[in-house]
N, CA, C and O of each residue as an XYZ file, in Angstrom:
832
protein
N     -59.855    -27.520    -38.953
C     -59.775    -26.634    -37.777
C     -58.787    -27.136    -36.719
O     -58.353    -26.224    -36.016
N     -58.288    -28.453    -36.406
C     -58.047    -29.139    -35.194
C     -56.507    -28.868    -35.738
O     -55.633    -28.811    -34.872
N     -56.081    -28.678    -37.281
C     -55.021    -28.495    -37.363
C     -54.482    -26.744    -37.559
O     -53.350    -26.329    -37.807
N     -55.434    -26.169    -37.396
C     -55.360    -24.821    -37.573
C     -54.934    -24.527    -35.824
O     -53.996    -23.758    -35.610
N     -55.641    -25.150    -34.671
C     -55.469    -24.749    -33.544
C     -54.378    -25.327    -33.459
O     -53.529    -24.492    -33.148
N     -53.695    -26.913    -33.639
C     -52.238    -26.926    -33.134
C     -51.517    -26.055    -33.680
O     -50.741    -25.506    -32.898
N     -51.463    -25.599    -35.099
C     -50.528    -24.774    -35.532
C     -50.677    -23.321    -34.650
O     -49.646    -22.653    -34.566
N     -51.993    -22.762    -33.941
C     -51.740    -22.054    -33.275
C     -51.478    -21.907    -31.893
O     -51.390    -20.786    -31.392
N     -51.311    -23.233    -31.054
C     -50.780    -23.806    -29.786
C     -49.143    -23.800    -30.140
O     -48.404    -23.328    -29.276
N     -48.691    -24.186    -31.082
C     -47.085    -24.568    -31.503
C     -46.471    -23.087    -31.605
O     -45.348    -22.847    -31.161
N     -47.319    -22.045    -32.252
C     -46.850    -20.806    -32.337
C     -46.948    -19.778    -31.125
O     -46.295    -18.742    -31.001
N     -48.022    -20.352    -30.159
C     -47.907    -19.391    -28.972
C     -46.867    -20.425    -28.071
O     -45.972    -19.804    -27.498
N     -46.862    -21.838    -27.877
C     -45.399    -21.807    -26.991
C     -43.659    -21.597    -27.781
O     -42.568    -21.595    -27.210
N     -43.841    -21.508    -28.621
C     -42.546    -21.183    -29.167
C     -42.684    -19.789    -28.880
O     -42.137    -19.580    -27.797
N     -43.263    -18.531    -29.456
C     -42.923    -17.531    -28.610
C     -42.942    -17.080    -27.502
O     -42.548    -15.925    -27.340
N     -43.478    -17.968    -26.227
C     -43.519    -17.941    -24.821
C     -42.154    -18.362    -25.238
O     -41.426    -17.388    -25.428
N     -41.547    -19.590    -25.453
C     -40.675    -19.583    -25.217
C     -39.434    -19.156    -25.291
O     -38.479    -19.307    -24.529
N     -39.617    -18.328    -26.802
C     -38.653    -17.577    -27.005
C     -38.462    -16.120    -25.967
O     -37.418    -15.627    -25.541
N     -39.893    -15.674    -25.761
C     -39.586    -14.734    -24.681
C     -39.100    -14.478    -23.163
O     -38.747    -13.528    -22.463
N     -39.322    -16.145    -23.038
C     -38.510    -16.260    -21.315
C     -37.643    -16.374    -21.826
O     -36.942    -15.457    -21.398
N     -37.036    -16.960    -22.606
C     -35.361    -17.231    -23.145
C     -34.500    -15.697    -23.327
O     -33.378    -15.396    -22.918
N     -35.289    -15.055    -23.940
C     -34.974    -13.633    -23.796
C     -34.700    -12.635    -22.629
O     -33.939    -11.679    -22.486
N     -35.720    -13.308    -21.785
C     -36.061    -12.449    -20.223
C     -34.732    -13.250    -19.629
O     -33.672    -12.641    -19.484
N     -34.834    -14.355    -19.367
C     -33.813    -14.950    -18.817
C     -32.470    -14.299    -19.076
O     -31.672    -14.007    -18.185
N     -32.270    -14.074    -20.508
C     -30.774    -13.670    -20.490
C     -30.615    -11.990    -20.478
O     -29.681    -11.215    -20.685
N     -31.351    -11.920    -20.293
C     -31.664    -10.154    -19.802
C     -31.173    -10.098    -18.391
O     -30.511     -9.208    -17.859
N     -31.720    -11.460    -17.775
C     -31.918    -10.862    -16.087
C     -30.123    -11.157    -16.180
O     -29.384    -10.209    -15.912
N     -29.564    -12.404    -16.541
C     -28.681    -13.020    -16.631
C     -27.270    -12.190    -17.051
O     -26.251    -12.475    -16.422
N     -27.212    -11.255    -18.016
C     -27.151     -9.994    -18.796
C     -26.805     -9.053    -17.349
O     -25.711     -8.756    -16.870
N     -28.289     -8.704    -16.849
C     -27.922     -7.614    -15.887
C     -27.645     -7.909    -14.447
O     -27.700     -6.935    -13.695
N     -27.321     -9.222    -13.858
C     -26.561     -9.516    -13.104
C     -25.561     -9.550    -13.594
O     -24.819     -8.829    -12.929
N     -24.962    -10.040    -14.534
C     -23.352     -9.791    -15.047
C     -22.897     -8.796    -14.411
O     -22.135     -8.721    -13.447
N     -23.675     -7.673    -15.320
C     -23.170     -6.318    -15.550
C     -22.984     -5.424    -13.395
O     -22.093     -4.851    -12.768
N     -23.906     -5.700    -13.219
C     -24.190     -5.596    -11.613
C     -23.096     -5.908    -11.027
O     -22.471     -5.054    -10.399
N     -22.560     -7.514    -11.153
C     -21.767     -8.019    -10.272
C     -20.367     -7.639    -10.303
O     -19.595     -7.633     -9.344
N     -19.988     -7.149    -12.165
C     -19.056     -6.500    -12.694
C     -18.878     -4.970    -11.882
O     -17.893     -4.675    -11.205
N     -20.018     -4.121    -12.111
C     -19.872     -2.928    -11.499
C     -19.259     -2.889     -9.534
O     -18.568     -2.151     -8.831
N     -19.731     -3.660     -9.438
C     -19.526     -4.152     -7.814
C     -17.807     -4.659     -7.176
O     -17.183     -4.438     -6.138
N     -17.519     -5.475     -8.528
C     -16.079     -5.790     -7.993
C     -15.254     -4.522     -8.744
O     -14.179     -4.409     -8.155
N     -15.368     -3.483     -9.877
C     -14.910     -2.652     -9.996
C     -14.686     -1.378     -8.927
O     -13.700     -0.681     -8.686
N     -16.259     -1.397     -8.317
C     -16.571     -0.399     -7.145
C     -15.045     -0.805     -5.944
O     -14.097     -0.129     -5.544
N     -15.566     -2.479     -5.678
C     -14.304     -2.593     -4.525
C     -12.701     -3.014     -4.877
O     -11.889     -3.503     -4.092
N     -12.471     -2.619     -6.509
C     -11.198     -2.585     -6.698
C     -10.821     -0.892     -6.281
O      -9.708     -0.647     -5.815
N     -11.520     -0.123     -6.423
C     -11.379      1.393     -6.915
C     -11.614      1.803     -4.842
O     -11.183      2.808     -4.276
N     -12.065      1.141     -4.467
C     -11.660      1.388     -2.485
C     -10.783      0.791     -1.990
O     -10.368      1.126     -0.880
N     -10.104     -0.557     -2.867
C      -9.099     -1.068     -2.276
C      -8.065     -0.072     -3.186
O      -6.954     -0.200     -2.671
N      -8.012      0.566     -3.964
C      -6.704      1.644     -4.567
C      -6.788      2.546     -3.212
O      -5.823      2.701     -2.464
N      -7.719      2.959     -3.057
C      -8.015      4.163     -2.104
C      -7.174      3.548     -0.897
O      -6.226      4.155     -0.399
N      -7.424      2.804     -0.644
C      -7.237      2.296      0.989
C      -5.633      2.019      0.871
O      -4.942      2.417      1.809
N      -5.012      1.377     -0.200
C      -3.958      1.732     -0.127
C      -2.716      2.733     -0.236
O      -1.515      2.685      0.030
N      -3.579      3.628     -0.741
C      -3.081      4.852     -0.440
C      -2.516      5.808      0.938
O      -1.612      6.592      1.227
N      -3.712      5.153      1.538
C      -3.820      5.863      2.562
C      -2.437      5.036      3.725
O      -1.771      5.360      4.708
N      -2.601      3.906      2.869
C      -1.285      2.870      4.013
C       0.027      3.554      3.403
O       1.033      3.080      3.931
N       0.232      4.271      2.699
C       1.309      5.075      1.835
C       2.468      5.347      2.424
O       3.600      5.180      1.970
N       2.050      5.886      3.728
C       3.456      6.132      4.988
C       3.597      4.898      6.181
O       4.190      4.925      7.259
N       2.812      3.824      5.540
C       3.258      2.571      7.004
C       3.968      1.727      6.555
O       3.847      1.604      5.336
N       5.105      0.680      7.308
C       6.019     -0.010      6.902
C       5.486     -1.435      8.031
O       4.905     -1.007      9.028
N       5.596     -2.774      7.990
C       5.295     -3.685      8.648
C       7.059     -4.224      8.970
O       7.877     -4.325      8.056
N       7.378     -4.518     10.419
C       8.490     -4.801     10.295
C       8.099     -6.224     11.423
O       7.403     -6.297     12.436
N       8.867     -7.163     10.716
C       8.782     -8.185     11.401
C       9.879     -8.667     12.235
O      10.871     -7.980     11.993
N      10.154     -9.685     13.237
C      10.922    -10.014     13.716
C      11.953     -8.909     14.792
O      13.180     -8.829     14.832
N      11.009     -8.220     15.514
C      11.829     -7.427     16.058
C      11.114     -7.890     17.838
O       9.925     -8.046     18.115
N      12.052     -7.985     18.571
C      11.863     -9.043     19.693
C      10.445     -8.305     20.417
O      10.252     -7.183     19.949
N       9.739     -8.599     21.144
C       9.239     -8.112     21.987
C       8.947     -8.397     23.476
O       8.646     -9.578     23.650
N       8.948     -7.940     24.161
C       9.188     -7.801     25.940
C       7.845     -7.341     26.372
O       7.043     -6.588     25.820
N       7.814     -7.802     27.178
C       6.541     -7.646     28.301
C       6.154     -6.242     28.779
O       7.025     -5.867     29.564
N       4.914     -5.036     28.578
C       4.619     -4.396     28.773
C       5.763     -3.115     28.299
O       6.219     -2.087     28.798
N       5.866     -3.744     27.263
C       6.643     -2.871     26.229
C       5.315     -1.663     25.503
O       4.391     -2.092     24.812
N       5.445     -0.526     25.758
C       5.057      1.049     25.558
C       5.267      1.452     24.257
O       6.328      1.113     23.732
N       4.225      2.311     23.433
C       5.192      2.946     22.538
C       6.438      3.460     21.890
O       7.094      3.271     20.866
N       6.457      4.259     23.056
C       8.140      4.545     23.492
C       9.267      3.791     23.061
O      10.297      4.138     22.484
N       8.730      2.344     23.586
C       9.731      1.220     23.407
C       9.984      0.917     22.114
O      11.028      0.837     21.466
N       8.194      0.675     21.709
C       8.632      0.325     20.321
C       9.125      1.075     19.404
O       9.841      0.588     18.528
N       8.782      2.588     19.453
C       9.575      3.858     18.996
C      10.819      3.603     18.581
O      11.207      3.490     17.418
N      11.794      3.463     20.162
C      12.964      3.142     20.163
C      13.694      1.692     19.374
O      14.879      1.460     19.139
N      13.005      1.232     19.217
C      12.901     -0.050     18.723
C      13.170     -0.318     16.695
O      13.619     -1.161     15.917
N      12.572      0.962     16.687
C      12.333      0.510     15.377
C      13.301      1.759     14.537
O      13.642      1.731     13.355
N      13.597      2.810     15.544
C      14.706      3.710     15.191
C      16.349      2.665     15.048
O      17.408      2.806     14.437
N      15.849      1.775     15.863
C      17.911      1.074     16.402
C      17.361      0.213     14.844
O      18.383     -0.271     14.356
N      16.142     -0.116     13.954
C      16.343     -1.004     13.312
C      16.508     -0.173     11.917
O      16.730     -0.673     10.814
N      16.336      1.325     12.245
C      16.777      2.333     10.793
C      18.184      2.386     11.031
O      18.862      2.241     10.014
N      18.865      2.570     12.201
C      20.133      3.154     12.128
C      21.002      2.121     12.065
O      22.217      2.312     12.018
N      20.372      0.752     12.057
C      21.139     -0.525     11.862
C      21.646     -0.689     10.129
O      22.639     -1.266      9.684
N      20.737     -0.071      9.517
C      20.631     -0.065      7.897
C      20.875      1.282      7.431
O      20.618      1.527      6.253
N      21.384      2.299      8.265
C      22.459      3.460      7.875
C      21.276      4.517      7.419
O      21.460      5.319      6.503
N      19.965      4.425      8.203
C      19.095      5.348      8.365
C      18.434      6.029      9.577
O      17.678      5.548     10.421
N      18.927      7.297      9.439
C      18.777      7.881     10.746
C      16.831      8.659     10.735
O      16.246      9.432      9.977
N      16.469      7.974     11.893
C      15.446      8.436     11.892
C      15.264      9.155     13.522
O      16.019      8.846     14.444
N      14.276     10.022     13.647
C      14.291     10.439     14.990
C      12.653     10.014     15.814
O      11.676      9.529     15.242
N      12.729     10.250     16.770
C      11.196      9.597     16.719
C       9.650     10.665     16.552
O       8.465     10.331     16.574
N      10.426     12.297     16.352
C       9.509     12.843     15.809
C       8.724     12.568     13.995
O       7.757     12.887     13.304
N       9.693     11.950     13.983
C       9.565     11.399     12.461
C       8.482     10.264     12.237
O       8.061     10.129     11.089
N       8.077      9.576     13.070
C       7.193      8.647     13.771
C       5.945      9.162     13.955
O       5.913     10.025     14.833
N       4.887      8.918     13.412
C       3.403      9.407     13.736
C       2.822      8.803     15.185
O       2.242      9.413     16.084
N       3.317      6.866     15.059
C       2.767      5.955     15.202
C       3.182      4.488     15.733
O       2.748      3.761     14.839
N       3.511      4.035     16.261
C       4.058      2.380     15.950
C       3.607      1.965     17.149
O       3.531      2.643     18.174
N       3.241      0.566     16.960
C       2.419     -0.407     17.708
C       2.522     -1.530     16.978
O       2.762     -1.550     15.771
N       2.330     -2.569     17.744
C       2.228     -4.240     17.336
C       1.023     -4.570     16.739
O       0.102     -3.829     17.083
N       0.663     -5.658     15.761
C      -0.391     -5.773     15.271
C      -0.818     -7.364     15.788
O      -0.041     -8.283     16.050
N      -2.197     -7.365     15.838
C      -2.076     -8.575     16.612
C      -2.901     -8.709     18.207
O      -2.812     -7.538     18.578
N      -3.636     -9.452     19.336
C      -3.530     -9.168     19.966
C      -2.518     -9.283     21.151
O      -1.311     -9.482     21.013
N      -3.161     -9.134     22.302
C      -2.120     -8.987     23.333
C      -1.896    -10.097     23.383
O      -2.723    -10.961     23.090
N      -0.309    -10.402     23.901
C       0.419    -11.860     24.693
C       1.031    -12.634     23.111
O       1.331    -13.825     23.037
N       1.082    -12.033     22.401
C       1.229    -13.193     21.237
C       3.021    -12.947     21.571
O       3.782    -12.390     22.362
N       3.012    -13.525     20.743
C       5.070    -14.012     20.589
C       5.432    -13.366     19.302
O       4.875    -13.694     18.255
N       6.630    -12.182     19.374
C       7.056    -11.844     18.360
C       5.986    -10.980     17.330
O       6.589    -10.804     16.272
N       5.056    -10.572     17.286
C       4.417     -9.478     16.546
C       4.544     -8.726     15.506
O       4.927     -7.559     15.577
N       4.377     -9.046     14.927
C       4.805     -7.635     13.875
C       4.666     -6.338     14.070
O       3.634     -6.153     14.715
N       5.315     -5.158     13.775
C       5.160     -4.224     14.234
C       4.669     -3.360     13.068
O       5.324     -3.634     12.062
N       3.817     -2.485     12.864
C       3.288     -1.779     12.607
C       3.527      0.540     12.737
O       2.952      1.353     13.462
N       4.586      0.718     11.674
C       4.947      1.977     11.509
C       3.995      2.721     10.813
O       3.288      2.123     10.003
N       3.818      4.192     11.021
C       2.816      4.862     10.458
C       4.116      5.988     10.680
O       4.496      6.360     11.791
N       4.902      6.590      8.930
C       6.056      7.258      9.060
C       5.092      8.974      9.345
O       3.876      9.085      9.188
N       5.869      9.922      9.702
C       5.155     11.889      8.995
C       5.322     12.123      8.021
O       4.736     13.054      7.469
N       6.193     11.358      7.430
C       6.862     11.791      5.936
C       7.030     10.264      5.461
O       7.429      9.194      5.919
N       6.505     10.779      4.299
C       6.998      9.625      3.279
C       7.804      9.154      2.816
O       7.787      8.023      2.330
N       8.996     10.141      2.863
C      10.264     10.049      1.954
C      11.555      9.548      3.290
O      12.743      9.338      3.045
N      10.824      9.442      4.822
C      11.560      8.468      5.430
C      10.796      7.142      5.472
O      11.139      6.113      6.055
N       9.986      7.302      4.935
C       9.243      5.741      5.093
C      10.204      4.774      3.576
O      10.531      3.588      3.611
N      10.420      5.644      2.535
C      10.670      4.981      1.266
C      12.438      5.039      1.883
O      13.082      4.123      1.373
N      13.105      5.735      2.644
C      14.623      5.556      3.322
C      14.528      4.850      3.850
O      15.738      4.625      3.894
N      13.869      3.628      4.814
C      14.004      2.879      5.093
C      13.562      1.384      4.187
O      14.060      0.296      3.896
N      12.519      2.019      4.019
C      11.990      0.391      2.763
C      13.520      0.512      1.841
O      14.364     -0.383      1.868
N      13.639      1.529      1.207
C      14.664      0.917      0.149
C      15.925      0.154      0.497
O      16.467     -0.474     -0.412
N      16.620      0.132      2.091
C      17.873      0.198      2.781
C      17.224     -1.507      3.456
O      17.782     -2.106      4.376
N      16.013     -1.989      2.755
C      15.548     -3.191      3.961
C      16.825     -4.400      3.423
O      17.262     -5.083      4.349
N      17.249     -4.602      2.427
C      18.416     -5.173      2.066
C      19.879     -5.872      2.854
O      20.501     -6.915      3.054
N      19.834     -3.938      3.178
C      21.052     -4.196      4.092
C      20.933     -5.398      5.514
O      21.956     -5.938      5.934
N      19.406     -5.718      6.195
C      19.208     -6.156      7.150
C      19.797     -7.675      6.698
O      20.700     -8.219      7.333
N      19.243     -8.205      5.664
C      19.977     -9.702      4.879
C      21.536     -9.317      5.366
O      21.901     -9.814      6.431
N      22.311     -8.605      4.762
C      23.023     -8.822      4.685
C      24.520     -9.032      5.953
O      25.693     -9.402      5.912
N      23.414     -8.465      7.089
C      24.143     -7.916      8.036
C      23.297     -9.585      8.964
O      23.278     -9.635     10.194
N      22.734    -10.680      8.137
C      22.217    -11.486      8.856
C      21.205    -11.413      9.387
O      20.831    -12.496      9.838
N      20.287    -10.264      9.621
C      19.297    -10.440     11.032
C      18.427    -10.976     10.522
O      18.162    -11.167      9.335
N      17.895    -11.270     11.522
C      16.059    -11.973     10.921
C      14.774    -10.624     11.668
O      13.889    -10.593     12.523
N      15.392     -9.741     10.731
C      14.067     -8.969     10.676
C      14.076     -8.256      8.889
O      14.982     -7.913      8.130
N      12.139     -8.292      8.763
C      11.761     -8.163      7.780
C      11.018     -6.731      7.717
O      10.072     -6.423      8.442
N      11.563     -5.958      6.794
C      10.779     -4.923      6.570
C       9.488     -4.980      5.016
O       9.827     -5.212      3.855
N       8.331     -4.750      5.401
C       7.307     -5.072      3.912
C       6.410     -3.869      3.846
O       6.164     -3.308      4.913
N       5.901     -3.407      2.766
C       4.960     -2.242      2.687
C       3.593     -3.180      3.581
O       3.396     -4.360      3.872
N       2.791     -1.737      3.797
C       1.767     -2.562      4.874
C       0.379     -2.658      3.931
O      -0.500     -1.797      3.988
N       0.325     -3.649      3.194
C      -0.751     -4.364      2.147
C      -2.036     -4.114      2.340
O      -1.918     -3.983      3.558
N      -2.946     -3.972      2.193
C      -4.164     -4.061      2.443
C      -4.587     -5.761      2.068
O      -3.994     -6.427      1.219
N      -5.666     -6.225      2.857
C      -5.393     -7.704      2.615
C      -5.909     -8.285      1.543
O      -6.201     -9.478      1.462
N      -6.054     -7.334      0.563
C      -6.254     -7.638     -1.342
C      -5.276     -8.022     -1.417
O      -4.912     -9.198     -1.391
N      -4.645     -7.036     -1.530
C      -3.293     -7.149     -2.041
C      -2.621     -8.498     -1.454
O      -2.441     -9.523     -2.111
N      -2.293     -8.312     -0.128
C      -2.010     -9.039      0.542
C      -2.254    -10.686     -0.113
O      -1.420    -11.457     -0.587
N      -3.745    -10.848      0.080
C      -3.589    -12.343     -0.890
C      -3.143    -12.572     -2.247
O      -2.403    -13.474     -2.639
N      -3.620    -11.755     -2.835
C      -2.925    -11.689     -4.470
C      -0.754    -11.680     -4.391
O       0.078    -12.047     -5.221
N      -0.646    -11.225     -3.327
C       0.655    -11.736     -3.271
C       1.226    -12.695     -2.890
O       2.368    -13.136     -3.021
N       0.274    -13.024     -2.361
C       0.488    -14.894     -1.563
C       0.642    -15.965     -2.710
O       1.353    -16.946     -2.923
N      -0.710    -15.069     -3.545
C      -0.621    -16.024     -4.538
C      -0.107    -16.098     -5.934
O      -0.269    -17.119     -6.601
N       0.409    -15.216     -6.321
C       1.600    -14.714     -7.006
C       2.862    -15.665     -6.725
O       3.401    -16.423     -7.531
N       3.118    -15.491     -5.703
C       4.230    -16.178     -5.171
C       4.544    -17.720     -5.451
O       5.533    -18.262     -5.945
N       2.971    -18.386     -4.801
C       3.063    -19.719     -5.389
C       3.043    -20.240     -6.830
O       3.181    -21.422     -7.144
N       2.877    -19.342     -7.563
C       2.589    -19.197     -9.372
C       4.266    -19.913     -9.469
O       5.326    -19.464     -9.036
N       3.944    -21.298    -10.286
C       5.330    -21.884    -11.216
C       5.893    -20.965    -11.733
O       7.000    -20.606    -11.331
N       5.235    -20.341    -12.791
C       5.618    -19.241    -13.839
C       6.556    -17.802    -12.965
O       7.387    -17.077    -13.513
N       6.275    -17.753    -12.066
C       7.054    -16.549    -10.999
C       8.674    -17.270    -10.667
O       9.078    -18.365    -10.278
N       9.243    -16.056    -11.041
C      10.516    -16.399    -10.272
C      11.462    -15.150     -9.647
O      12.680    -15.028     -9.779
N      10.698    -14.418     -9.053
C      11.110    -13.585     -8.179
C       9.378    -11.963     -8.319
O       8.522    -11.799     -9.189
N       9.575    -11.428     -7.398
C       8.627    -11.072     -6.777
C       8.348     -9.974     -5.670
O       8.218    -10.446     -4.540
N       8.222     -8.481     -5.787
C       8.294     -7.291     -4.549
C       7.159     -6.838     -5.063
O       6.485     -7.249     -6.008
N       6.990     -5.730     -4.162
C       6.126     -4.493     -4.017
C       6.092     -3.195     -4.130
O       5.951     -2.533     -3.102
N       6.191     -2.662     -5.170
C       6.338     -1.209     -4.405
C       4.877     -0.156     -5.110
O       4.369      0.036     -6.215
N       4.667      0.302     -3.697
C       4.195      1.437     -3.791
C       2.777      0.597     -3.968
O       2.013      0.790     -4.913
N       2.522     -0.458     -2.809
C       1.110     -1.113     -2.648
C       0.944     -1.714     -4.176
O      -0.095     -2.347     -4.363
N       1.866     -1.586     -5.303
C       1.817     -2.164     -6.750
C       2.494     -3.727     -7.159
O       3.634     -3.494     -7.561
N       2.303     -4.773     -7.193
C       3.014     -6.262     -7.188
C       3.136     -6.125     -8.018
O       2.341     -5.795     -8.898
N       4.797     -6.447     -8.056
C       5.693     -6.538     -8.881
C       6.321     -7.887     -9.414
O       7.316     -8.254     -8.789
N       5.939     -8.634    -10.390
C       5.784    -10.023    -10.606
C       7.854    -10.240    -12.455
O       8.145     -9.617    -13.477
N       8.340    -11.175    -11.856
C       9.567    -11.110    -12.459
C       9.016    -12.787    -13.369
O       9.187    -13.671    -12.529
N       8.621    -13.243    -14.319
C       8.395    -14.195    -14.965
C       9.375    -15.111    -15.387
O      10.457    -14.525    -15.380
N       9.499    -16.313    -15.762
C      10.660    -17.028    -15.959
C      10.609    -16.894    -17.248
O      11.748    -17.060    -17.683
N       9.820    -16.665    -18.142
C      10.191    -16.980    -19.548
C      10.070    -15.672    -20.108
O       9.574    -15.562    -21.229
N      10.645    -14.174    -19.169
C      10.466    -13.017    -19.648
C      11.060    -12.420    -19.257
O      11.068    -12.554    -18.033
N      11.939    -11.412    -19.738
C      12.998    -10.224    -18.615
C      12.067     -8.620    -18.614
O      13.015     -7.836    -18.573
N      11.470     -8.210    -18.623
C       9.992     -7.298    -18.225
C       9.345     -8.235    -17.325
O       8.892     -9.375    -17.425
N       9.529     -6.786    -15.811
C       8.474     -7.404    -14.896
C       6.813     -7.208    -15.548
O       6.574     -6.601    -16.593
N       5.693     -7.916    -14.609
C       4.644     -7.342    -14.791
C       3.632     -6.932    -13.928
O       3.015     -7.887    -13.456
N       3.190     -5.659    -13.501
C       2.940     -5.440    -12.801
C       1.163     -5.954    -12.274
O       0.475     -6.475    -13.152
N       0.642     -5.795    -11.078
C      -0.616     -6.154    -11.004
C      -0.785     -5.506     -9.601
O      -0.024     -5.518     -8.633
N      -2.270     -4.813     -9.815
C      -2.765     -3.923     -9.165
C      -4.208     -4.099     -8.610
O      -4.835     -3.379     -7.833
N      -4.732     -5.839     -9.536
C      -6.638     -5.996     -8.723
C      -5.990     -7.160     -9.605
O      -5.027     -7.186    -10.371
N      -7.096     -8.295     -9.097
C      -7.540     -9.397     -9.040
C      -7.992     -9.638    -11.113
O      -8.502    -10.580    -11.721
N      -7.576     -8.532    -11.484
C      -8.132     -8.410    -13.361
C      -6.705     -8.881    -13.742
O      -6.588     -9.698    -14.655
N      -5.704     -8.449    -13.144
C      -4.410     -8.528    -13.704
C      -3.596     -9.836    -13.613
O      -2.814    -10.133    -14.517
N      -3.778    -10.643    -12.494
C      -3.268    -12.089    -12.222
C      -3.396    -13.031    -13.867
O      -2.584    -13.873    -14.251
N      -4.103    -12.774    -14.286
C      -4.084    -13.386    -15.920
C      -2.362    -12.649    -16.278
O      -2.184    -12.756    -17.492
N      -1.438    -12.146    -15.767
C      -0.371    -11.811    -16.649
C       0.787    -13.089    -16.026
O       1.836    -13.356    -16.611
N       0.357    -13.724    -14.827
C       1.205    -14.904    -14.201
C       0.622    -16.014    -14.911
O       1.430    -16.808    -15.394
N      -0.451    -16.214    -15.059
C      -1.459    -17.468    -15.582
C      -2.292    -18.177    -15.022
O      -2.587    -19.351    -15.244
N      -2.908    -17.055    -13.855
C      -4.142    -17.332    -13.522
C      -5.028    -16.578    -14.015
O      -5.187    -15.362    -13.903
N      -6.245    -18.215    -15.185
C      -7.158    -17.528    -15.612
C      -8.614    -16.817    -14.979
O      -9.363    -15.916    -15.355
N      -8.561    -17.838    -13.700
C     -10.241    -17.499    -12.685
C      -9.878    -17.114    -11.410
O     -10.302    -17.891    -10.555
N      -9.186    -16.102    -10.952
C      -8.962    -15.763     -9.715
C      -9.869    -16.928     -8.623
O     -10.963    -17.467     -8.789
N      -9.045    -17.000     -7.679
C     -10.086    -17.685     -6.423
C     -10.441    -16.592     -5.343
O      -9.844    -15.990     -4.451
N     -11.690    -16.638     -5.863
C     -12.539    -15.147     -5.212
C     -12.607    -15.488     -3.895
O     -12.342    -14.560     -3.132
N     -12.982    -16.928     -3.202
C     -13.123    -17.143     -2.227
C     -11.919    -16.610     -1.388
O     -12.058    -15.748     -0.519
N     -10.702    -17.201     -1.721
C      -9.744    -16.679     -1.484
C      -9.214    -15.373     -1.678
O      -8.069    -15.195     -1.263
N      -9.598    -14.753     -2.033
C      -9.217    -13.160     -2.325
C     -10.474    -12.414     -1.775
O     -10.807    -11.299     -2.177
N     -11.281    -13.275     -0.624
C     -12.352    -12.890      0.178
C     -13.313    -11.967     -0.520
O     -13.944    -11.122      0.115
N     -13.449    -12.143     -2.027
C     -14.399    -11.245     -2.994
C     -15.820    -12.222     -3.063
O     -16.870    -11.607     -2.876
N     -15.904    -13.453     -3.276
C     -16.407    -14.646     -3.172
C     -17.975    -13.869     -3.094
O     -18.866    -14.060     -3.921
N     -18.070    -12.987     -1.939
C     -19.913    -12.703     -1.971
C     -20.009    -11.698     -2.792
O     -20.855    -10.925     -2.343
N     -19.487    -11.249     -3.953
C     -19.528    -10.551     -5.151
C     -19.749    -11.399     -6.109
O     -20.593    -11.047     -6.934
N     -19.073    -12.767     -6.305
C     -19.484    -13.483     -7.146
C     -20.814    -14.815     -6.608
O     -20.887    -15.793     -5.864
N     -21.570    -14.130     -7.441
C     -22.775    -15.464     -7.688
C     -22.658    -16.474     -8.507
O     -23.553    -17.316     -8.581
């Protein structure tokens, strides 16, 4: 009998144990799947959101003055289209303001075009500003996904040249003549990052 009950003590914790082992990777299983659905959810609002930045341009390095007005900056950012052989008027302008708060030095400025197709006349003409010397920068206006994933793109060995268009990173490889493009934090595996740094790509409380 005494060996009839261990054999039936040995058979009820082995299937206890097999069944938390089971439960466990169930729960384990459907947090995956959870945490998966979650960073898909906030890849598919960060597409959205950049969409919506579709007509803004970030222009950097354009001086700024003390109790400088819309107006100003209006004017401001027209002398920096017609500097690069694009005529813009300032009805063409939804928007522009500095980003940043008040008193800082030099600002970036912040365009919100009416039309799109002067927002892409000036991004495409940002060239000419190199060449004519100035130190002002024209960049699509990122959402700050993007934004880090291009930061970090950039520092990638494997990168050797590197734009944007159309809120889409545009990645030029050294050991490849096809760019490759990347659009969420899934795609950085095409530079040779295998584990995104979530912390850094401020996703971090998505991953457990």
């Amino acid at each position: 009998m005494p060996g009839i009950a261990n054999i039936i003590v040995v058979a009820v914790s082995t299937a206890v144990a097999t069944a938390i082992k089971d439960y466990t990777n169930k729960l384990v299983s459907n947090s995956a799947e959870k945490q998966r659905s979650c960073l898909l959810s906030r890849f598919d609002n960060d597409r959205l959101e950049q969409y919506m930045r579709g007509d803004n341009l970030r222009i950097f390095g354009i001086e700024e003055e003390p109790d400088e007005d819309e107006d100003i900056i209006q004017a401001k950012v027209i002398e920096v289209a017609a500097d690069i052989g694009v005529k813009i008027e300032a009805n063409d302008i939804s928007i522009a303001y500095r980003l940043g708060g008040e008193g800082g030095q030099g600002r970036p400025v912040l365009v919100r075009f009416c039309h799109r197709k002067n927002r892409n006349a000036v991004l495409n003409k940002k060239k000419e500003l190199k060449k004519k010397q100035k130190k002002i920068y024209i960049n699509e206006d990122l959402t700050p996904l993007r934004a880090a994933m291009l930061k970090i793109v950039k520092e990638q060995a494997t990168v050797r040249n590197v734009t944007t268009r159309d809120g889409k990173i545009i990645a030029w490889l050294i050991d490849r003549e096809r760019p490759v493009d990347i659009n969420t934090p899934d795609d950085l595996h095409k530079v040779g990052i295998t584990s995104p740094d979530w912390k850094r790509l401020k996703l971090d409380y998505l991953i457990q």
